[in-house]
N, C-alpha and C positions, 0 to 999 in steps of 0.2 A: 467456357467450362472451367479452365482454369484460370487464377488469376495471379499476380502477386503477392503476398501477406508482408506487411510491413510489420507485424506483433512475430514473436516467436510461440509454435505449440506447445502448450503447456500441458504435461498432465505426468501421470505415475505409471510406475511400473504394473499393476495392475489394470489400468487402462489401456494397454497396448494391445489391438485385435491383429497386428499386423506389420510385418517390416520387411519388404525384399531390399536388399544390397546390392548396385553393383557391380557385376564382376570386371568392366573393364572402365578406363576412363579417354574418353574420348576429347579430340578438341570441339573447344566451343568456339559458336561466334554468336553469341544472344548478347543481348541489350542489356540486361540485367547484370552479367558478366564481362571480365576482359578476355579478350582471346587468352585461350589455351587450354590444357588438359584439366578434367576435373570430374569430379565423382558425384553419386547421386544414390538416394533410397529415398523408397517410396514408404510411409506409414498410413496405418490406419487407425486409428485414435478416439476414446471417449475423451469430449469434452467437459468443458465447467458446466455445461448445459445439462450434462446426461447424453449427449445427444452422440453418433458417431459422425466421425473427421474424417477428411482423406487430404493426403499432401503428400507434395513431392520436394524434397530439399537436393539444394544442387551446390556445391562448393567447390571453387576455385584451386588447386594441388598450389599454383605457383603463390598467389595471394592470399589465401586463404579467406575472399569474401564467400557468404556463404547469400542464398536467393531462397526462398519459399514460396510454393507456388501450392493453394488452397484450390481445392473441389469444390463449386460453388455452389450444385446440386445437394438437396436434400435425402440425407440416405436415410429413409423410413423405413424401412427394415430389413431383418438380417440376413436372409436372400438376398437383397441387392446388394450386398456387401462384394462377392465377386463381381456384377458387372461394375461396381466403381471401381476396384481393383485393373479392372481389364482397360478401363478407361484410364486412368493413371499411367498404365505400363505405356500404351500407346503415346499417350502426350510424350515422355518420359525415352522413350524408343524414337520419338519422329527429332529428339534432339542427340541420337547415335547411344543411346547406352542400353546393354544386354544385361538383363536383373536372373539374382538366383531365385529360390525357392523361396515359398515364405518364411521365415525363422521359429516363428508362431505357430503355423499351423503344422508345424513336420511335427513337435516338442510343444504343447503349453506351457508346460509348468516351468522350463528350464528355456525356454526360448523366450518369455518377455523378458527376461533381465541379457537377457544378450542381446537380445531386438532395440533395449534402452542403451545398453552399454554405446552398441552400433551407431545410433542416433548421438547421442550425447555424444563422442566421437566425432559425427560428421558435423556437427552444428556448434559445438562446443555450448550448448544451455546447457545446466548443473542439473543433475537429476533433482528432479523433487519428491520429496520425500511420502510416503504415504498419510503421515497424519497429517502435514499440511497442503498437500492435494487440496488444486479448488475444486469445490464442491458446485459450487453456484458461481455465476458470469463476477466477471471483477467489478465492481464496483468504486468511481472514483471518488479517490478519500477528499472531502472539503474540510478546510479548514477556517470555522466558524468564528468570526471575530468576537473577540471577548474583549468586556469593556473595562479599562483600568480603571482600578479602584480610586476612588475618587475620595480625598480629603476630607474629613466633618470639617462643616461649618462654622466660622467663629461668630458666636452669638455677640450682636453688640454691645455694649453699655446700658444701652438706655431697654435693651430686652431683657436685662438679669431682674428676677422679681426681687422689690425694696420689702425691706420688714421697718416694721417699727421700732425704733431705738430705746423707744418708753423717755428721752431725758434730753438735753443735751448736746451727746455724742454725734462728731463730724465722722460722715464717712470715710473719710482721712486718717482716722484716729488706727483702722486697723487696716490691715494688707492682707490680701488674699496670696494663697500661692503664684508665682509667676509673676508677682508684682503689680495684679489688677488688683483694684480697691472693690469691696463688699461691705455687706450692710449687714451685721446681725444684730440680734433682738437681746439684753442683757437687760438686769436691774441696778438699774442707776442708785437708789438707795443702799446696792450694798457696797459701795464703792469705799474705799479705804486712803484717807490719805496720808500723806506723811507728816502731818501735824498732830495727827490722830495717835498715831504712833510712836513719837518722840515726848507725850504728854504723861506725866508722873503720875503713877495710880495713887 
């Protein structure tokens, strides 16, 4: 009925249907724990599902390990909210500990933040906050390989398109940027040389 939970409960202060504390701490000798004295509350908890929770947290005074032990049963609705409670105390009781009152239900309004405080307290998880309360089950983040960007291609020689010279002209004659040779199209007739120009009008 109960089991171990190896995740921590997660939820907000708004989410809390329920918390007894407590009042004394007994030795232990569970598996999950080292011997010796240690403290316990039981909550009652909405889920990321929507759905309600029931757990019983149990932590170590000298070491401070702390155990979670989950309700495995479906609590469909909110009547059976006490007999899962009633089941909890027992599990919770057959390992020597005597629980108060519920915190929640003496005070709503003034009792979940003390019922979190309690909790946060015995398990040391950080309160969560209410706008980032999960809403829906967690979901595990993948991370998508993304492909590195890949070089352009260097086009070869013999793929740059030739123009016609119209005359002539080696494609040697001119340099393209970068030092590769190219081929443009010019009019050889209007060429100038230097004879042309050193001749007396």
């Amino acid at each position: 009925m109960f089991h171990v939970c190896a995740e921590p409960f997660l939820f907000s202060e708004a989410g809390v249907h329920g918390l007894c504390v407590s009042l004394n701490t007994p030795v232990l000798n569970i598996e999950e724990l080292p011997v010796g004295p240690a403290r316990a509350a039981i909550v009652l908890f909405e889920n990321g599902y929507g759905e309600l929770q029931l757990g019983v947290g149990v932590r170590s005074i000298e070491t401070r390990q702390v155990v979670l032990f989950s309700y495995q049963d479906a609590i469909r609705a909110r009547r059976s909210t006490a007999r899962a409670m009633e089941a909890a105390t027992k599990f919770a009781e057959g390992m020597g500990f005597l629980f108060d009152d519920d915190l929640v239900a003496g005070d709503p309004s003034g009792g979940r933040g003390r019922a979190m405080q309690v909790w946060t307290e015995l398990t040391d998880v950080p309160h969560v906050p209410e706008e980032v309360a999960p809403a829906s089950p967690a979901i595990p983040r993948l991370s998508p390989a993304i492909p590195l960007e890949q070089p352009p291609e260097e086009l070869e020689l013999e793929e740059l398109v030739e123009f016609d010279l119209g005359g002539d002209a080696r494609d040697d004659d001119i340099e393209a940027p970068f030092g590769e040779p190219c081929a443009l199209a010019y009019d050889a007739s209007s060429e100038l040389w230097l004879d042309d120009l050193t001749q007396p009008t």
